[in-house]
VORO-122219 format. One record per atom (N, C-alpha, C, CB): residue in one letter; x, y negated, z negated. Coordinates in steps of 0.2 Angstrom, whole numbers, plus 5000, padded with zeros to 4 digits. Glycine has a CB too. Example, Ala and Ser with C-alpha at 12.3 -4.5 7.8 and 13.67 -1.06 7.14 Angstrom:
REM VORO-122219
A506650284961/A506250224961/A506650164961/A505750224955/S506450114965/S506850054964/S506450004961/S507050034971/
REM end
This chain:
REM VORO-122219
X549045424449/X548645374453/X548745384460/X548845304451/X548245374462/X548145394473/X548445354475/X547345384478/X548745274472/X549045244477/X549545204473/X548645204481/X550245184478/X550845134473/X550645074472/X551545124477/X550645054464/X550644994466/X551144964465/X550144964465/X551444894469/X551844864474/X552044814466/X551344824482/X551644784466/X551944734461/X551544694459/X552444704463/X551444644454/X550944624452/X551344524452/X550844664444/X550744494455/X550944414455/X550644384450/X550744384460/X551244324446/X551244324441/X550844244441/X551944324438/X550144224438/X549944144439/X550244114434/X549144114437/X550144064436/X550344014428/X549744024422/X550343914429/X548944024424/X548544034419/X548144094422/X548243974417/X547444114417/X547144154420/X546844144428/X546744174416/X546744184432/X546344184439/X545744184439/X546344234444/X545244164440/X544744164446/X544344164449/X544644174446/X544744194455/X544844224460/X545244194465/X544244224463/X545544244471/X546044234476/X545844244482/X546544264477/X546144234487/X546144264493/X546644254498/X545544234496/X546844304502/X547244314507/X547244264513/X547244364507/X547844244515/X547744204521/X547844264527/X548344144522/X547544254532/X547144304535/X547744324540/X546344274538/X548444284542/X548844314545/X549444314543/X548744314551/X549844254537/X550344254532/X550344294524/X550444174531/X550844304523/X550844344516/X550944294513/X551344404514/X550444234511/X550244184507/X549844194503/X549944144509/X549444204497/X549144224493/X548944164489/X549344274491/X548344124489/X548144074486/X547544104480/X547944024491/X547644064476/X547344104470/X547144044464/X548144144466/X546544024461/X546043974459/X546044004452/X545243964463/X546443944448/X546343944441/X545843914437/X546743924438/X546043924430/X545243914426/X545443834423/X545043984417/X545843814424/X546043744423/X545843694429/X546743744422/X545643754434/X545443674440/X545943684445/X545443574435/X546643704446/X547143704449/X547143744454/X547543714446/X547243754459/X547643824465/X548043804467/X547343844472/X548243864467/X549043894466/X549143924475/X549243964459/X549743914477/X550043964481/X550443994482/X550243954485/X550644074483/X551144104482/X551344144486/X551044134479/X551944164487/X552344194494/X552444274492/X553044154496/X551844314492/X552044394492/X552344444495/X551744424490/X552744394502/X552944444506/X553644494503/X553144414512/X553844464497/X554444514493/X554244544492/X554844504488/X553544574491/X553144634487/X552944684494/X552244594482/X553144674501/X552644694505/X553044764506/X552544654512/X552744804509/X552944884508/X553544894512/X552344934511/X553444844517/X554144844524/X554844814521/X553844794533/X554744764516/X555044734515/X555644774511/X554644684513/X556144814515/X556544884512/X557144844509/X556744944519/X557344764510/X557844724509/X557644684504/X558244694515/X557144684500/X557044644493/X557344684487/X556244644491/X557644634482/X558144664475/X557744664471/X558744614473/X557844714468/X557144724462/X557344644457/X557444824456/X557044614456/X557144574451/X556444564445/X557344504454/X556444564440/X556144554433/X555444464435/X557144534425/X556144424438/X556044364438/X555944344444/X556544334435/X555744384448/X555344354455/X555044284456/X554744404457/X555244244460/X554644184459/X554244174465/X554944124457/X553644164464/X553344184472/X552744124472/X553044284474/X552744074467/X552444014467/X552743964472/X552443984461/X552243944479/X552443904481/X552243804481/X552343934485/X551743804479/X551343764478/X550943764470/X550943784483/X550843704469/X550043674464/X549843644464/X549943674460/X549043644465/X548643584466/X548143564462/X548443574471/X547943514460/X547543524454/X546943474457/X547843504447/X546643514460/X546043504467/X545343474462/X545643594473/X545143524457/X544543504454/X544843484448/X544043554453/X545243454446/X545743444438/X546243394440/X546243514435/X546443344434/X547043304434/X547543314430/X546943244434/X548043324432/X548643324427/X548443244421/X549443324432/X548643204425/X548243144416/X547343144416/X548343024418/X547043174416/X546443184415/X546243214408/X546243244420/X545943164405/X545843194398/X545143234398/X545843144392/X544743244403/X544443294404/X544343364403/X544443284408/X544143424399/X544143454400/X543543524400/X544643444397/X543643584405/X543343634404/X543043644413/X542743634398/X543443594417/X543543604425/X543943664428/X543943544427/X543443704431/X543943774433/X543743774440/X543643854429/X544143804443/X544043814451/X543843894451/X544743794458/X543243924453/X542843974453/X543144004458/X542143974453/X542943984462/X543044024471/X543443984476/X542144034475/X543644054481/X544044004486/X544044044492/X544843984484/X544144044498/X544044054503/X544444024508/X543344054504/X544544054514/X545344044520/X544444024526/X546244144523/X544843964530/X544443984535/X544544014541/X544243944537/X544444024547/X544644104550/X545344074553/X544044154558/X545644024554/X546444004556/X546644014552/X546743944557/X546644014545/X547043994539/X547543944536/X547344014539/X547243874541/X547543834540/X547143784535/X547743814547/X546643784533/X545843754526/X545843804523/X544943744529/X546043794517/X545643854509/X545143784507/X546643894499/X544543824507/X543943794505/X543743814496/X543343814512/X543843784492/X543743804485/X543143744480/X544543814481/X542943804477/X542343764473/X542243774466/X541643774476/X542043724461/X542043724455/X541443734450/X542243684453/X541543754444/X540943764438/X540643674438/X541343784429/X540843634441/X540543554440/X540143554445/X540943494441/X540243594452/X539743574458/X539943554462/X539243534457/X540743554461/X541143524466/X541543564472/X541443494463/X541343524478/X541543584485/X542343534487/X540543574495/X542643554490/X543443534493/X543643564496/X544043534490/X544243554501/X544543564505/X545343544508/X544243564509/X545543614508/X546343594505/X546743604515/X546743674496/X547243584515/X547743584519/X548243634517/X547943524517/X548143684522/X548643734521/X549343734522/X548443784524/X549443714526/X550143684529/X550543644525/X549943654534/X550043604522/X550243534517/X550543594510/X549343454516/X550043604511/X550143624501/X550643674501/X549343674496/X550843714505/X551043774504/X551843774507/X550643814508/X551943694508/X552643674507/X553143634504/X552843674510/X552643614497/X552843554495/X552343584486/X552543464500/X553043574482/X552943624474/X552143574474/X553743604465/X551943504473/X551443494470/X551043444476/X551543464464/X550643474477/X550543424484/X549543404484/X550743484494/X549443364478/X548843344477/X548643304483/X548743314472/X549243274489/X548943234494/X548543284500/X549643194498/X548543354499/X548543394504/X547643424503/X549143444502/X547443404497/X546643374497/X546343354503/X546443324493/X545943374508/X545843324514/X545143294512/X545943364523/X544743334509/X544043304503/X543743334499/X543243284506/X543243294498/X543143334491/X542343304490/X543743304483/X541943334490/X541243304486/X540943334480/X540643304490/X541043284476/X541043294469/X540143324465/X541243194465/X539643304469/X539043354467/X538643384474/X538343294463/X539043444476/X538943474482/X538443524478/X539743494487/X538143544473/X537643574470/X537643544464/X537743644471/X536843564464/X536543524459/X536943564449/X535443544460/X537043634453/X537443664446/X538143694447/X537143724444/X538443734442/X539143744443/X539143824450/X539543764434/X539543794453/X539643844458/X539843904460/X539843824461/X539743964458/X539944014456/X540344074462/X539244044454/X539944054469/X540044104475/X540244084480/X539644154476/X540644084484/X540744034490/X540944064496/X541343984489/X540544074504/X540844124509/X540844094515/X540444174510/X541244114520/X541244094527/X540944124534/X541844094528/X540744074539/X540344104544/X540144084549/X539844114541/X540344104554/X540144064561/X539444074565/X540844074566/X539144054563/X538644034569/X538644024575/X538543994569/X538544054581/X538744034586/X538343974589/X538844084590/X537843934585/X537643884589/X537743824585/X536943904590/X538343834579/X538543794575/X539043794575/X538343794570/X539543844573/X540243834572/X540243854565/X540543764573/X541043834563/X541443854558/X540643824551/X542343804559/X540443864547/X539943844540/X540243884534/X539143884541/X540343844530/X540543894522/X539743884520/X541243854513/X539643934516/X538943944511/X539043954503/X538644024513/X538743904499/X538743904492/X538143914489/X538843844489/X538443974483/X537943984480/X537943974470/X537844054482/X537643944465/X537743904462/X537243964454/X537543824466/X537543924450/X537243974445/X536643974442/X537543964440/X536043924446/X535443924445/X535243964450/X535143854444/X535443954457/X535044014462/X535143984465/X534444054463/X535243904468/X535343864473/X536043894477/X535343774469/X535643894486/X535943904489/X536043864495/X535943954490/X536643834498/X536643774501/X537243814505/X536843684497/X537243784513/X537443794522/X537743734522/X536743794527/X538343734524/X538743654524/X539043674532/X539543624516/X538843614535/X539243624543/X540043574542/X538643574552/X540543604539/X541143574540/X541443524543/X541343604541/X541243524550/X541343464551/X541043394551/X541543464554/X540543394548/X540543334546/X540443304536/X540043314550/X541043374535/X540943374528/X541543304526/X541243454525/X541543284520/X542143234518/X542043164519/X542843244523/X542543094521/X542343044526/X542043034533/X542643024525/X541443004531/X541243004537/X541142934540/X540743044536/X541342904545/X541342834548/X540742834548/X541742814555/X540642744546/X539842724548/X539842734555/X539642644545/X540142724560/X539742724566/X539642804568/X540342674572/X539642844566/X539242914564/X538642924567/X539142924557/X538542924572/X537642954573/X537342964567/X537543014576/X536442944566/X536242984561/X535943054564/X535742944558/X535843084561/X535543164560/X535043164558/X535843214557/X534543204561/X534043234558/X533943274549/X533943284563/X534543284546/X534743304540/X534943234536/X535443354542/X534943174540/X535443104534/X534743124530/X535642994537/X535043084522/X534643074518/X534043134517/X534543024520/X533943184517/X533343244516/X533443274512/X533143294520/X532743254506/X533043234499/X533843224497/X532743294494/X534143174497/X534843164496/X535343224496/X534843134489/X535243254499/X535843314502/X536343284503/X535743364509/X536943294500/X537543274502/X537843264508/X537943314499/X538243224511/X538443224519/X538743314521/X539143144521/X538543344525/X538543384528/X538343464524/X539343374531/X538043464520/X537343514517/X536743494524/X536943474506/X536843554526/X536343564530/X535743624530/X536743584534/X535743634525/X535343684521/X535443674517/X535243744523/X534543684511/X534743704504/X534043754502/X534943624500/X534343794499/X533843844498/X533743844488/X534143934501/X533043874487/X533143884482/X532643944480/X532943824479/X532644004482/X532344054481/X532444094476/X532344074485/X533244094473/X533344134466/X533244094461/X533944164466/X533344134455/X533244104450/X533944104444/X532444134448/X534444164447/X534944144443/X535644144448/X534944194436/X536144194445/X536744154448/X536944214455/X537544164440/X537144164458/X537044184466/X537844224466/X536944114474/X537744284467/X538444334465/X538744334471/X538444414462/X538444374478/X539044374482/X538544344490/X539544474482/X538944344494/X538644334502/X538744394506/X539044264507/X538244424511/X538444434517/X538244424523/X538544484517/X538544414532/X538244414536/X538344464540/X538344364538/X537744494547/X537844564551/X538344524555/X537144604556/X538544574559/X539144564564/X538844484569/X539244644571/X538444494571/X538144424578/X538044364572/X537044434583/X538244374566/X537844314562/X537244304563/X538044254563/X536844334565/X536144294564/X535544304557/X535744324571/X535944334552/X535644354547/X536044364541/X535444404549/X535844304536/X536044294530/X536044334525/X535944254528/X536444374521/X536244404513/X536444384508/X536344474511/X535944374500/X536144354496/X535944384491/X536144294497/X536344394486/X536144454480/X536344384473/X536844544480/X535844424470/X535844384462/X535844394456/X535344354462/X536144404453/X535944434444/X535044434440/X536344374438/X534644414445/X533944394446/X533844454449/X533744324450/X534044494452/X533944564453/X533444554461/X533644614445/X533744504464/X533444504471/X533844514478/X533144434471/X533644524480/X534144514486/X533644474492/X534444594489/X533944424494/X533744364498/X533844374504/X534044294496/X533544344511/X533744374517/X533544314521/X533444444519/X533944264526/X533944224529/X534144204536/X534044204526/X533844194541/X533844194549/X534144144549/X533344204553/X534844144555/X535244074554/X535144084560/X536044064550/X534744114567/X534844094573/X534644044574/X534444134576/X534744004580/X534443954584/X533743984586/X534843924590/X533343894584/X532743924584/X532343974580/X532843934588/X532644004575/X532244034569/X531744014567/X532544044564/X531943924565/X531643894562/X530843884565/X532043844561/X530543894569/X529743894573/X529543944570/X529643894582/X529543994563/X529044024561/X528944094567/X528443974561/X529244094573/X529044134575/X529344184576/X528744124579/X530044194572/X530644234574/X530844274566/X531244184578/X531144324567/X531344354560/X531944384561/X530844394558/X532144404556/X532944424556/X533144504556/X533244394550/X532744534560/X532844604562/X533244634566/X532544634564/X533544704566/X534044724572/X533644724578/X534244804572/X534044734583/X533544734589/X533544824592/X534044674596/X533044834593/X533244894597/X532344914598/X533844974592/X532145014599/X531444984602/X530944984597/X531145024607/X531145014590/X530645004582/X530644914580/X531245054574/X530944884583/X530844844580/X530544774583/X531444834578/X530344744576/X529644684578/X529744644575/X528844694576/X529344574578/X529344504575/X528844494571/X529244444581/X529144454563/X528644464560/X528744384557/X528744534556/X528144354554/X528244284552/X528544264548/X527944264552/X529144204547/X529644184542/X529244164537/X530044124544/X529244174531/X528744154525/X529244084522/X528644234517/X528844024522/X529243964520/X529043954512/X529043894526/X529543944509/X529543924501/X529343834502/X530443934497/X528643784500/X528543744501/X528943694496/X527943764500/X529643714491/X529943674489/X530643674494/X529943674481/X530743704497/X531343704499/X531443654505/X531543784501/X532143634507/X532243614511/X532843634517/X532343574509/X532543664521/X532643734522/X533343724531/X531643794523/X533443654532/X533543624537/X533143674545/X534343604536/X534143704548/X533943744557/X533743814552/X534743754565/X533843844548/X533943904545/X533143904539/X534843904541/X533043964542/X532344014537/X532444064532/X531844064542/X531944044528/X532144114522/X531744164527/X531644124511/X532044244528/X531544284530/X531144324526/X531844334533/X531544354521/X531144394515/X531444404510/X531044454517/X531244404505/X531244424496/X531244504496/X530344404490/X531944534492/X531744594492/X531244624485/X532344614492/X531144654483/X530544674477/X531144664470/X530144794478/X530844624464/X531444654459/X531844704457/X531444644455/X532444704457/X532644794456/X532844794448/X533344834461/X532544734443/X532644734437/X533244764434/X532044764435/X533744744438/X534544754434/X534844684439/X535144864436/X535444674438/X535744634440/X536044644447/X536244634436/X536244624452/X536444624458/X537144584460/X536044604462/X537744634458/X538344584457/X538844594464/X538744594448/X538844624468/X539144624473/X539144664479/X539644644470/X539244654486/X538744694491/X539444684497/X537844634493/X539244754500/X539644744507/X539144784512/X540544774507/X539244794519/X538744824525/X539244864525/X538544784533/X539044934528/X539245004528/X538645024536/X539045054519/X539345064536/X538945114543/X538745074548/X538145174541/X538945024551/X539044974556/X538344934556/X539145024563/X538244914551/X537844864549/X537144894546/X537744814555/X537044964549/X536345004546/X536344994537/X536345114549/X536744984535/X536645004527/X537044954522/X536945094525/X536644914520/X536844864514/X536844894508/X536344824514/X537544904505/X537844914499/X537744874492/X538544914500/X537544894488/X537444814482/X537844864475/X536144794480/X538244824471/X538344854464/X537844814459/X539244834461/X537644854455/X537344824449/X537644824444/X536844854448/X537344794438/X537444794432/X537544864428/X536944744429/X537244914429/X537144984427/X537345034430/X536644994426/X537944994432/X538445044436/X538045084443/X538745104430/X537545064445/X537245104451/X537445054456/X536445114451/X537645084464/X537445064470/X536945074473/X537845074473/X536445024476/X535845014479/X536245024484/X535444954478/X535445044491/X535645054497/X534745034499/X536045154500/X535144974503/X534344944508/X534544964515/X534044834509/X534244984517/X534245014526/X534044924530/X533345084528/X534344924536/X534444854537/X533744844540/X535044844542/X533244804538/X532744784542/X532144814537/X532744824551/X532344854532/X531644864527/X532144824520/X531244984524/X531844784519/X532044724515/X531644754508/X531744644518/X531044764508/X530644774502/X530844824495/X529844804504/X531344874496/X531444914491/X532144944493/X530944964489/X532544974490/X533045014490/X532845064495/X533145044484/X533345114501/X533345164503/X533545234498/X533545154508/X533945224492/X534345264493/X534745234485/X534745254500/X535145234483/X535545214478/X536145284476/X535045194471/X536645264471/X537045304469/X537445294463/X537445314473/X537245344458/X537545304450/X538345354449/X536645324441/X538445324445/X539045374443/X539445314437/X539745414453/X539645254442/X540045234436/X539845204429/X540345184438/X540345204425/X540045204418/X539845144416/X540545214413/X540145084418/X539845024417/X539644964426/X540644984412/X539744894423/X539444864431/X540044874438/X539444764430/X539644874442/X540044854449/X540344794451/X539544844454/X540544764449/X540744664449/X541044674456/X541544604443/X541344724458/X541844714465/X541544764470/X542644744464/X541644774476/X541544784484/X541944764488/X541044744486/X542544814490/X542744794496/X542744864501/X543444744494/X542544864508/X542344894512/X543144914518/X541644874514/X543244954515/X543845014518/X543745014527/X543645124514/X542945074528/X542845074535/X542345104534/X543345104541/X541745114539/X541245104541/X540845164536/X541345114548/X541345214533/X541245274528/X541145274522/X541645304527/X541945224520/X542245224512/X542445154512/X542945274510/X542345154505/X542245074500/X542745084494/X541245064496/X542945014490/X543345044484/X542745004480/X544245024484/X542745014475/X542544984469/X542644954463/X542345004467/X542444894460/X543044874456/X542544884450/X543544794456/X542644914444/X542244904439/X542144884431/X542144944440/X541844874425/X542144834420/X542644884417/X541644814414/X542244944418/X542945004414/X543844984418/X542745114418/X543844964423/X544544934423/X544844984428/X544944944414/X544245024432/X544445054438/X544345044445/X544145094437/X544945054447/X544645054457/X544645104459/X545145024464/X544045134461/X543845204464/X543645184474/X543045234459/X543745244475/X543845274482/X543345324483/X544445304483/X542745284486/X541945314489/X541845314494/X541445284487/X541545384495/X541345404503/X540345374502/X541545524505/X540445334507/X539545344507/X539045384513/X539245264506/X538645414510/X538145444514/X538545494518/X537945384519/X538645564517/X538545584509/X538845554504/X538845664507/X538745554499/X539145504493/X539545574489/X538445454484/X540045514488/X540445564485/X541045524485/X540445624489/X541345544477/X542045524474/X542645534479/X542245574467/X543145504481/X543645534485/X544245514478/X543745484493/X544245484476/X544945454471/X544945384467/X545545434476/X545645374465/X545645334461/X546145294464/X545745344455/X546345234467/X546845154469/X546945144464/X546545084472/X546945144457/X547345094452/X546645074445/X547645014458/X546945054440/X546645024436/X547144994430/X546145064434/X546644944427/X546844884424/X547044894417/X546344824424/X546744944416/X547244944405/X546344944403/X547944824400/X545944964407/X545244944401/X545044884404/X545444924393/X545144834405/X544944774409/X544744774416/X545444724408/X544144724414/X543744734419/X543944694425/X543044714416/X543944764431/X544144724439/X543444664443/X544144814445/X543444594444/X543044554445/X543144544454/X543244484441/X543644554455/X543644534462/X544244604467/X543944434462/X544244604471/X544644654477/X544544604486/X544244754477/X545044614486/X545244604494/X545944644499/X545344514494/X545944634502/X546244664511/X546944594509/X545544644521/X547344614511/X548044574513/X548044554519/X548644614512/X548444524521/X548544504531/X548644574533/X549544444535/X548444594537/X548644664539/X548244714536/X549344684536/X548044734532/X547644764528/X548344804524/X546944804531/X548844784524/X549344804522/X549444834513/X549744754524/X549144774512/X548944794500/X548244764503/X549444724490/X548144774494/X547544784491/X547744744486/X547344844490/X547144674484/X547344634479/X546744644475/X547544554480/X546744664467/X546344664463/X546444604458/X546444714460/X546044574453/X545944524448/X545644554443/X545744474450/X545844534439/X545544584431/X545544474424/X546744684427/X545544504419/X545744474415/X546344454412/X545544484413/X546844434416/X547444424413/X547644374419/X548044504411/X548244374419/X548644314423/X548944324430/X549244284418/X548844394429/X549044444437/X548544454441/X549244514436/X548844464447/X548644504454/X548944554457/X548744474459/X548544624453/X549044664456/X549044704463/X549044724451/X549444704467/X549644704474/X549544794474/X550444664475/X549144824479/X549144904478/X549244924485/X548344934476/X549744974488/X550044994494/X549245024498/X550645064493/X548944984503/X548545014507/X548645064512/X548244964509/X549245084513/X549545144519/X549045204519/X550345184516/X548845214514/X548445264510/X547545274515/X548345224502/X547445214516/X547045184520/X546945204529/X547245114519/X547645214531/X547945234540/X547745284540/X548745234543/X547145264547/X546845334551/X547445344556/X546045334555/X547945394553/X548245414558/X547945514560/X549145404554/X547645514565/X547545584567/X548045624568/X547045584572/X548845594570/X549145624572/X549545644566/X549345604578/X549445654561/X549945654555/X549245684549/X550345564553/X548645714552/X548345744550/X548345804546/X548245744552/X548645834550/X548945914547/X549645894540/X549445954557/X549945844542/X550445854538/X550145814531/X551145814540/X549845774532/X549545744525/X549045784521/X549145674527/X548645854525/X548345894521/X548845944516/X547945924525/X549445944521/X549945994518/X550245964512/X550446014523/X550445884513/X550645864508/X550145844499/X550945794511/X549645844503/X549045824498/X548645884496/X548445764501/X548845944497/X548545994498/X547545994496/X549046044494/X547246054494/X546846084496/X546346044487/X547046174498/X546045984487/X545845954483/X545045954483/X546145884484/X544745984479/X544045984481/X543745914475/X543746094479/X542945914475/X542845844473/X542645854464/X542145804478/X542845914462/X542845914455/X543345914453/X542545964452/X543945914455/X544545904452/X545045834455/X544945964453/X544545804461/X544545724460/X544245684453/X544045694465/X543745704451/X543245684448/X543645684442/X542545724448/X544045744438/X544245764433/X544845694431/X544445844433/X545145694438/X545645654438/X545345584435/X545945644445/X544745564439/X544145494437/X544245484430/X543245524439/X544045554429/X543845534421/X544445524418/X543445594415/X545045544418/X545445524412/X545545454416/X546145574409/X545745434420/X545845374423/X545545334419/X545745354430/X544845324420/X544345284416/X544145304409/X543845284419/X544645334405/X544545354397/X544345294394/X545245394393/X544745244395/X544645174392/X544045154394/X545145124393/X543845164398/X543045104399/X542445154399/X543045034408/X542445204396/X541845214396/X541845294396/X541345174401/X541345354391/X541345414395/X541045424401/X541045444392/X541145484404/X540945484410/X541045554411/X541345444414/X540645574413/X540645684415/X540645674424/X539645754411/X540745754425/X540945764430/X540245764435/X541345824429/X539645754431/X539145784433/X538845724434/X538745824428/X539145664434/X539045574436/X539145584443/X539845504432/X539645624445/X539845614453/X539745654456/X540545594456/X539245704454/X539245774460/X538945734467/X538645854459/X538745744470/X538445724477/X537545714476/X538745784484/X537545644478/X536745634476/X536445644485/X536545544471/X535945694483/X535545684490/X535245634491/X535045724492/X535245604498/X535245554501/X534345544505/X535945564506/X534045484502/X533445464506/X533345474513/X533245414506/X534045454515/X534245434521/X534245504526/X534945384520/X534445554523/X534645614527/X534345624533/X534445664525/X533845584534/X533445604543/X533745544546/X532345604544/X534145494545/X534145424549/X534745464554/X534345344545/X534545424559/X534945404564/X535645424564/X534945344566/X535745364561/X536745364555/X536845414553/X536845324548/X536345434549/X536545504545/X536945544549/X535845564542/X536345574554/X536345614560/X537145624564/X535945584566/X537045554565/X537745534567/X538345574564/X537845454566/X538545554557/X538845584552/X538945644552/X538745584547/X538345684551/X538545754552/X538745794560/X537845794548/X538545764565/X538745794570/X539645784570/X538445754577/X539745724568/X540545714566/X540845764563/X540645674563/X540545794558/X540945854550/X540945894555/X540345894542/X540345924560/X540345964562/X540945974567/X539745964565/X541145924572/X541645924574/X542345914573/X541645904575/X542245934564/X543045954563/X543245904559/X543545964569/X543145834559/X543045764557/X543345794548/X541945724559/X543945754547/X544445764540/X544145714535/X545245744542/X543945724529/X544045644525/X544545644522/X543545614518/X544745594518/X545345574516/X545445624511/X545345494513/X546045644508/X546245654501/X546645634499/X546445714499/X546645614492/X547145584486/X547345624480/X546845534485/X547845624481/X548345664474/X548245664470/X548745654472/X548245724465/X548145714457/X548745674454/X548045784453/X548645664448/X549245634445/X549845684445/X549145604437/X549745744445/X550145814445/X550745804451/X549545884448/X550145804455/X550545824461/X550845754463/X550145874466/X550545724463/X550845634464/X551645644461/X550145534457/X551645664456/X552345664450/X552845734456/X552045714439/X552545774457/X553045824459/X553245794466/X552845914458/X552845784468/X553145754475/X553745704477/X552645734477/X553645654471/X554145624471/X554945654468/X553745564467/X554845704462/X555345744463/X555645774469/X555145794459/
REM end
């Protein structure tokens, strides 16, 4: 394996999904019973050179049972998703019932059971069970989480005036439009099944949303979008204003659909931006990644197949390389544009990887699979150090990408065949863009990628 992994956090029941608080080694984590948990993984951190190896670590700090009651004879309540907001002081999580909350970080995370630390909760914040939940600031709004729900409904909530709200409250232009919950400020309805992941460009002014409906959705959150006369393209001198196409059932509040991508008749389960916003990353069901060039919405630029089964995971490294989580039970290490295999982070026994994220620091790497763990993976591996260049080629020596590949395959024996001839390097649509260009002037300048160890030499080194 290319990278150590650190150690594995133990839930009470299965996960999911987690997420890291963005500057404590806190690690909150949403069970299928409705609960979130808190956990303290700074014994697991790489620096941490004075931890005692123990069997019986306990690194639960907290539990709360936000969408669940301990006397509740209720059952089949799961908290799906969760999300930090950019302080870290709100984990915002949402359930298969429809239900949106917001927890108290400070509160929960020092007291074993701290159900007081709920600060609200609205119990039909979508009309279905809630599948995908993300965060986003707006600059002519503020702090917004975004829900997306397993019929395709997507709803915009301005946080603060989510929860109780005093009657002496101003009304808004939003009270009461068609019954939207207090502080759903948008609600879309353009897909038709389960809304898989979110993203936004750097300014925020431009929503993405991918679906198992095999669409990719695209929405202008500027000020002032909403007059029809603005659209959600880069700026520079190719680009043009083109008119917002309004869906006559939606209720669409300050925020416009821009465009429908064409169906790409497979599934669209996970997406991150590459190459400084030019290139939108999508996994599919059939193990391809899609590539849309930012601003041509109507079809793929580009794509890259190789893995055996789906994409469920995305998480983006730097501006180059991405890791992948996939059902075969693999985290791989991809260069995009040129494409190409770099390695293997880790895998799960055969089980399928659902989610990956960054640590405070970008220090680990947390994966989620099907079992009751979080396994923690050393991101060191990750450090653009230029001045330690030379040594790290010496130590990793002279690795070309078919004896990465070879490594691939047996890594992934359990989830699926796979030849070497899956990851040679696919030529790129893209070859004449800009970015491309960019890229290769770089190679040209001597510019290093990463290497990662075979299992061989990973062993003798440690000898």
């Amino acid at each position: 394996m290319a990278a150590r992994q650190l150690e594995s956090v133990e839930c009470s029941l299965q996960p999911l999904d987690f997420a890291f608080h963005p500057t404590k080694e806190i690690l909150a984590v949403a069970l299928v019973d409705g609960t979130v948990e808190f956990h303290d993984y700074s014994i697991f951190s790489p620096s941490n050179s004075a931890r005692i190896s123990d069997e019986d670590d306990d690194t639960i700090l907290s539990s709360i049972a936000v969408h669940s009651s301990p006397t509740s004879t209720r059952v089949g309540s799961t908290c799906r998703s969760i999300v930090f907001n950019t302080s870290g002081d709100i984990l915002y999580t949402v359930s298969n019932e429809g239900s949106l909350a917001a927890i108290d970080v400070n509160r929960a995370s020092h007291h074993r059971t701290s159900d007081n630390s709920v600060l609200w909760k609205i119990d039909k914040a979508s009309p279905h069970g809630i599948h995908s939940l993300y965060l986003m600031t707006p600059a002519h709004i503020g702090e917004c989480i975004v829900t997306g729900d397993d019929e395709g409904v997507i709803r915009i909530w301005d946080v603060r005036t989510c929860g109780n709200v005093s009657s002496n409250t101003p009304a808004t232009a939003f009270d009461n439009c068609m019954s939207l919950p207090k502080g759903c400020i948008s609600s879309f309805h353009e897909n038709t099944d389960v809304i898989s992941s979110f993203q936004v460009d750097a300014e925020c002014h431009t929503l993405l949303a991918t679906s198992s409906d095999g669409v990719l959705s695209v929405f202008d959150l500027r000020k002032g979008g909403g007059d029809g006369k603005q659209a959600a393209v880069k700026s520079g001198p190719a680009s043009k204003i083109e008119p917002v196409k309004l869906h006559p059932d939606t209720v669409q509040g300050p925020f416009r659909l821009h465009r429908r991508s064409d169906n790409q008749e497979d599934e669209l389960l996970s997406m991150c931006l590459m190459k400084k916003g030019k290139k939108v990353v999508v996994g599919t069901q059939q193990g391809v990644l899609n590539f849309w060039s930012w601003g041509t919405w109507g079809d793929i630029s580009d794509r890259f197949p190789g893995h055996p089964l789906s994409i469920d995971a995305l998480l983006k490294v730097d501006e180059d390389t991405l890791l992948t989580g996939s059902s075969d039970g693999v985290v791989r290490v991809l260069q995009i544009q040129p494409d190409q295999l770099l390695g293997v982070l880790g895998d799960h026994g055969g089980f399928p990887v659902e989610k990956l994220r960054f640590g405070a620091g970008n220090k680990v790497v947390g994966s989620l699979s099907h079992d009751s763990l979080i396994r923690l993976w050393d991101a060191s591996i990750f450090s653009d150090d230029n001045d330690d260049d030379d040594d790290n080629d010496e130590d990793m020596g002279g690795i070309d990408s078919k004896e990465i590949a070879s490594t691939v395959a047996a890594a992934a024996k359990k989830g699926g065949n796979e030849s070497e001839d899956d990851w040679e390097d696919e030529p790129s649509d893209d070859s004449m863009d800009s970015d491309s260009d960019s890229d290769n002037d770089n190679t040209k300048k001597g510019k290093k990628g990463r290497k990662f160890k075979t299992e061989n030499e990973d062993f003798f080194s440690d000898l």
